[in-house]
C-alpha positions in Angstrom: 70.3 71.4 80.9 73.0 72.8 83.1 71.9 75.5 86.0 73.2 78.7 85.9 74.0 79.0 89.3 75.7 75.6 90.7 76.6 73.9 86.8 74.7 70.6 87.9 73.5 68.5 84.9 69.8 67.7 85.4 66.8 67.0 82.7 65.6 69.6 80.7 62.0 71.6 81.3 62.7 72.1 84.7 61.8 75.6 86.6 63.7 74.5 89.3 67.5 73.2 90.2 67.3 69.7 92.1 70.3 70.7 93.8 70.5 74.4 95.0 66.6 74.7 94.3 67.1 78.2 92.7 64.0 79.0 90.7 65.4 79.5 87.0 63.0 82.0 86.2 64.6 84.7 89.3 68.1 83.9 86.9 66.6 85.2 84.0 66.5 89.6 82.9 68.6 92.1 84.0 69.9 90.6 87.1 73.5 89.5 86.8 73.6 85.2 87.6 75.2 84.4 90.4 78.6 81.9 89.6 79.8 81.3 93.2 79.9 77.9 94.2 76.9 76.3 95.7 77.5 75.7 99.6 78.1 72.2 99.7 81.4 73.2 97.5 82.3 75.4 100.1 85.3 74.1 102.0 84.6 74.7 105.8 88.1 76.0 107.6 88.7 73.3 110.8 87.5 75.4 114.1 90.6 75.6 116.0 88.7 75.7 119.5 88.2 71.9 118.4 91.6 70.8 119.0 92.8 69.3 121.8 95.0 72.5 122.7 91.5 74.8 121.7 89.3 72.3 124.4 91.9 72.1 127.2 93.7 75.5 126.4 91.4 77.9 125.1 92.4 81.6 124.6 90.8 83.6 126.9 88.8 86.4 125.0 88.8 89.0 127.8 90.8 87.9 130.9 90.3 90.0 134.4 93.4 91.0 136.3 91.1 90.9 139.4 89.4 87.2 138.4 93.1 86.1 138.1 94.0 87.2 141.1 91.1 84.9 142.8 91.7 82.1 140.7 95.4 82.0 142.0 94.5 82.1 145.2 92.1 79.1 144.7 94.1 77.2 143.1 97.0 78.1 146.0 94.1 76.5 148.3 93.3 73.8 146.4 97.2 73.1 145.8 97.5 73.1 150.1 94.8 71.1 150.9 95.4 68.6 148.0 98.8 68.1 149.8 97.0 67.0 153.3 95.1 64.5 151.4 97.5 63.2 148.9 100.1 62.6 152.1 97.4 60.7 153.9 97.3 57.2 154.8 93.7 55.5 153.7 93.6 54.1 157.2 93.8 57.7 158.6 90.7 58.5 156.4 91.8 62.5 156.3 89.7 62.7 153.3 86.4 61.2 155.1 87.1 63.6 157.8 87.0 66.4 156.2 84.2 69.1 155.1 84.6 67.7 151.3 83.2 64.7 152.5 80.1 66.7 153.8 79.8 67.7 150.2 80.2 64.2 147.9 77.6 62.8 150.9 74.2 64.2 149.3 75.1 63.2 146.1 76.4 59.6 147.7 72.9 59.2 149.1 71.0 60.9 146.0 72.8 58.0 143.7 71.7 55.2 146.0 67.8 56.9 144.6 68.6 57.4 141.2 69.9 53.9 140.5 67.5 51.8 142.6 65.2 51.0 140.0 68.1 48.8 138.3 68.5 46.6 140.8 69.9 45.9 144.3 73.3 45.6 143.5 72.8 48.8 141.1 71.0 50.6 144.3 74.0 49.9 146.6 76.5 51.0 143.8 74.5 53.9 143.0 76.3 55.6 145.9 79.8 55.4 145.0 78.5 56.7 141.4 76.7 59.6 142.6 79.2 60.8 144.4 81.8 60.3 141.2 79.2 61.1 138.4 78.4 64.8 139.8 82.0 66.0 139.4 82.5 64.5 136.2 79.2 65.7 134.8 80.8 69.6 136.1 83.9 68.6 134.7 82.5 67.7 131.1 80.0 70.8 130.9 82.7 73.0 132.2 85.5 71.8 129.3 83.1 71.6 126.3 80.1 73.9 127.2 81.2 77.1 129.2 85.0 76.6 127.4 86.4 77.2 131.0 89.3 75.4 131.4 90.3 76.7 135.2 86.6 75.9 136.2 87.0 72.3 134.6 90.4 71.6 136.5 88.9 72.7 139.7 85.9 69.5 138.8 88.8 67.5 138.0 90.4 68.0 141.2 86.5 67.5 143.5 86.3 64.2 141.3 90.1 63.1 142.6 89.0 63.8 146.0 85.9 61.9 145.5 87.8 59.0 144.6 90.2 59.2 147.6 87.1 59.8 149.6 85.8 56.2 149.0 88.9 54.8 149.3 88.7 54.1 152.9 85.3 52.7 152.4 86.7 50.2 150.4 89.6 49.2 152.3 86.6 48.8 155.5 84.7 46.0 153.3 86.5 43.2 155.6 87.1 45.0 158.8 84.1 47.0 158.6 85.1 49.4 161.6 84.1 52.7 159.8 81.5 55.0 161.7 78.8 55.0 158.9 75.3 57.2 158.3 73.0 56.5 160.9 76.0 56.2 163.6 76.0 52.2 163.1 79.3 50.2 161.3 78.6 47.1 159.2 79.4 44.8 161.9 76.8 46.2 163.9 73.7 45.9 160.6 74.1 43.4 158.0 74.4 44.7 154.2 74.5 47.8 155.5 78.2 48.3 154.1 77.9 49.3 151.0 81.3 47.9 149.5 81.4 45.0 151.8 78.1 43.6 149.9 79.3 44.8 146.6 83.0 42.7 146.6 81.0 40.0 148.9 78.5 39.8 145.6 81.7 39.8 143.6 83.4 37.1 145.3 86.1 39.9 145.6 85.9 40.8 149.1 89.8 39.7 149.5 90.5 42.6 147.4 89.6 45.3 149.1 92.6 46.2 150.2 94.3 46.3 146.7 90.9 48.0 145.2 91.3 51.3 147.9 94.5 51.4 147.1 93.7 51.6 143.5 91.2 54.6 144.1 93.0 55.9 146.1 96.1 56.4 143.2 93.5 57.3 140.9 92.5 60.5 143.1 95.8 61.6 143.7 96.7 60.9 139.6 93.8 63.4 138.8 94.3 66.0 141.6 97.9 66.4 140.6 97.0 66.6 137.1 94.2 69.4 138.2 96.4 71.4 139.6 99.0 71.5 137.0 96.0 72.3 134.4 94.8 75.3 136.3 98.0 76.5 136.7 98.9 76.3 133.0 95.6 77.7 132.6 96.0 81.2 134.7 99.6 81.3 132.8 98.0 81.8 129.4 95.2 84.0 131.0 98.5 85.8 132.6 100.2 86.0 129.2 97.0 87.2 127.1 95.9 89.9 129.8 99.7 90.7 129.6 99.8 91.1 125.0 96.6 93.2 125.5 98.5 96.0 127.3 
């Protein structure tokens, strides 16, 4: 027998359709059947706020003149200060020096926590994670949860500092002249460095150099990407407040 409703060929007797599970018997009297396709024939449309463009570029439903006005003059700050880092030798460690690094220190410390039940080598690496994880994880929320692009870049540019912030760490793992927590430097406490023991473990310690100079490029690659996504960010919040006029 055929059903009524979605057409699918089943054995005969039955009071019920295997596949929609409409009940035969609510088909039958007065009541007109019901031909539309059953829902798994239903072509979904694509969501277009799942495109790249949608996820990094989403239209902004109801953009605030006054919001946009504060989110330019972030990003204005952000764009300055990025410059005083970005223009900064390692060896000047600008980036350690400054209040940011008061902020990516709890979460530093709070990785060395988190990851010391995988190991020593985990523990001491745990702090460099921390302090790279927390911005990513607000980066990542940000972009796919809250759809807010602006807020996202502004992560993306606290996880390029980060990585410039450890930068100077690593280029320390042989000299080991940095100030540390606890007022000390590594010379002064054994395995108290953190990347001196981790490239030491690695048999890499000769490239510590290179590997700073590697974060170090990495931050300033993601805080000049930042800033050019927030930008393009407030234009289209500029442009749609702008249509809605």
């Amino acid at each position: 027998m055929e059903c009524p409703k979605c057409h699918f060929e089943q054995d005969s007797g039955r009071t019920e359709c295997r596949r929609c599970g409409v009940i035969f018997a609510k088909l039958r009297g007065p009541h007109p059947v019901d031909r539309r396709p059953s829902p798994a024939a239903v072509e979904i449309p694509d969501d277009p706020g799942m495109t790249w463009k949608g996820i990094f570029f989403p239209v902004p439903t109801d953009p605030n003149p006054i919001l946009i006005t504060g989110k330019v003059m972030l990003l204005a700050l952000l764009a300055a200060w990025g410059v005083t880092f970005i223009f900064a030798s390692i060896q000047s460690n600008r980036v350690g020096e400054s209040f940011m690094h008061l902020v990516n220190l709890p979460f530093h410390e709070a990785g060395h926590i988190i990851f010391s039940f995988m190991g020593r080598f985990m523990q001491v690496l745990g702090g460099t994670l921390g302090q790279l994880l927390m911005p990513a994880v607000c980066l990542g929320v940000l972009l796919l949860r809250t759809r807010d692009a602006f807020g996202a870049a502004v992560a993306q540019w606290w996880l390029g500092e980060s990585f410039m912030d450890i930068a100077p760490y690593i280029n320390d793992a042989r000299a080991l002249d940095l100030v540390l927590l606890g007022g000390v430097t590594g010379k002064e406490v054994e395995d108290y460095h953190d990347w001196e023991y981790l490239l030491r473990t690695l048999g890499m310690l000769h490239m510590d150099h290179a590997l700073a100079y590697l974060a170090h490029g990495t931050g300033i690659v993601l805080m000049v990407s930042a800033l050019l996504w927030a930008a393009a960010s407030l234009r289209l919040e500029y442009h749609t407040l702008k249509n809605r006029r």
